[in-house]
C-alpha positions in Angstrom: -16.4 58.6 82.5 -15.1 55.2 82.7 -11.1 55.4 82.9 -10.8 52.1 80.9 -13.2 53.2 78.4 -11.4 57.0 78.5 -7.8 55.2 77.5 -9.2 53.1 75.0 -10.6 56.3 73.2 -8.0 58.2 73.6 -5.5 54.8 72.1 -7.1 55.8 68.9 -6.0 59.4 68.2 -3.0 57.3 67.9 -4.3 55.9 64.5 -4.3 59.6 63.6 -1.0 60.7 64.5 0.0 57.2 62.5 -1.8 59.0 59.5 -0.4 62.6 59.9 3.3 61.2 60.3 2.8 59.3 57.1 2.0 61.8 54.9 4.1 64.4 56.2 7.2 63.4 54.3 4.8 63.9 50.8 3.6 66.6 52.2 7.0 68.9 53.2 8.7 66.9 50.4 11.2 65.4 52.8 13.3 63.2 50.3 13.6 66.5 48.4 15.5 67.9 51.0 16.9 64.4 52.6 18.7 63.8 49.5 21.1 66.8 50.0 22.4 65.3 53.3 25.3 62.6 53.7 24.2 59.0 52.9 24.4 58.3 56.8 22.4 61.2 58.5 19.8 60.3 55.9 19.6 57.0 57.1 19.7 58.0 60.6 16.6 60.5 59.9 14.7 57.3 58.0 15.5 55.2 61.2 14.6 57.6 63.9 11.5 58.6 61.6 10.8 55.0 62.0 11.1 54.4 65.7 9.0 57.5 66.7 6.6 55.4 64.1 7.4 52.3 66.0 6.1 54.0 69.5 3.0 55.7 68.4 1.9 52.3 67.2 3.5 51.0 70.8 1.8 53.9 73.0 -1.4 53.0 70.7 -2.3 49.5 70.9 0.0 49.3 74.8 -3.3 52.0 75.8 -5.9 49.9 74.0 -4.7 46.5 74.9 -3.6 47.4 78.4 -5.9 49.9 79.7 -8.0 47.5 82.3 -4.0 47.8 84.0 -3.5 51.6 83.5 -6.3 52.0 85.2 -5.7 49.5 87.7 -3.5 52.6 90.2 -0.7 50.1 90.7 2.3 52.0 91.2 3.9 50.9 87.7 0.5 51.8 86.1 1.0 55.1 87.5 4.6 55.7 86.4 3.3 54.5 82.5 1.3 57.2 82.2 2.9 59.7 84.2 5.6 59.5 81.3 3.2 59.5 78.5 2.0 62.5 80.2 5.0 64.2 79.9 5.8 63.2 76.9 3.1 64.6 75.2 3.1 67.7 77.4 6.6 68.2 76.0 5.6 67.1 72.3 2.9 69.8 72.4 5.3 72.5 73.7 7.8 71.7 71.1 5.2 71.6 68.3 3.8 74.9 69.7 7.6 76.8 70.2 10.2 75.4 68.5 8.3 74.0 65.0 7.6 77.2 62.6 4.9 75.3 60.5 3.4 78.6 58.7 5.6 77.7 55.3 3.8 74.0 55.0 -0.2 75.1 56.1 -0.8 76.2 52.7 -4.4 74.9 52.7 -7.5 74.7 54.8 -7.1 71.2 55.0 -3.4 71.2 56.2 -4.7 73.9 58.7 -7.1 71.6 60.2 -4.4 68.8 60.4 -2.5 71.2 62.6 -5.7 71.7 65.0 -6.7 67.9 65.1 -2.7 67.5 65.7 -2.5 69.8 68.6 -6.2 68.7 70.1 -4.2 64.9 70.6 -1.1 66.9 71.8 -3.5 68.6 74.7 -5.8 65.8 75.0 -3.3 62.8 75.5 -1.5 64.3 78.7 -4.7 65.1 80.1 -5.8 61.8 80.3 -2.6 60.1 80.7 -1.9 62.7 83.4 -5.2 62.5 85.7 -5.1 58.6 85.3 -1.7 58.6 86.8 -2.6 61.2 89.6 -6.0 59.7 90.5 -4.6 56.1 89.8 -7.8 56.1 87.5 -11.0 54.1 88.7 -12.3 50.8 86.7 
């Protein structure tokens, strides 16, 4: 497969990600148990909530816009998505080990969001990861 064509799919599991981290504060009823904590760690937990927002829309549309130079092998290129790589290696072990998600997938549905979210978590540093070994191919 075309590695241009490969990042730009894969930019849009990003759009779901986008989706699953907006309705997980409805869905684990996050102010509920926010409101309990000091006014400034609840801010802080709203404002890093919003920066990991901030880079799945970055890692997104950086993929989709940029993949023609992802793919290009250059050394920088390579280094990109060697990180993204391990980032979402590591995001996948931590969702897999340290997360116990068992009390919140109360419904088929919510077990399904779980699969789709751990396909992207497997899927994302396999592509990111063989583009930055191979230095992709256009």
């Amino acid at each position: 497969m075309n590695t241009i064509l490969l990042l730009k799919l894969a930019s849009f599991t990003y759009l779901g990600l986008l989706t699953a981290g907006l309705l997980m504060p409805g869905v684990v009823s996050i102010r509920h148990h926010t409101s309990a904590l000091p006014p400034f760690i609840r801010q802080l937990f709203w404002v890093y909530y919003a920066f990991i927002g901030l880079c799945l829309v970055s890692f997104g549309l950086g993929t989709f816009l940029l993949a023609d130079h992802l793919a290009a092998g250059t050394p920088l290129a390579r280094a990109v998505c060697g990180f993204l790589a391990v980032f979402w290696s590591v995001r996948f072990i931590v969702a897999t080990f340290v997360f116990d998600l068992k009390p919140y997938l109360t419904s088929p549905w919510r077990r399904a969001g779980l699969a789709a979210a751990n396909l992207v978590f497997t899927g994302l540093p396999i592509v990111y990861g063989w583009v930055a070994i191979t230095g992709g191919t256009k």
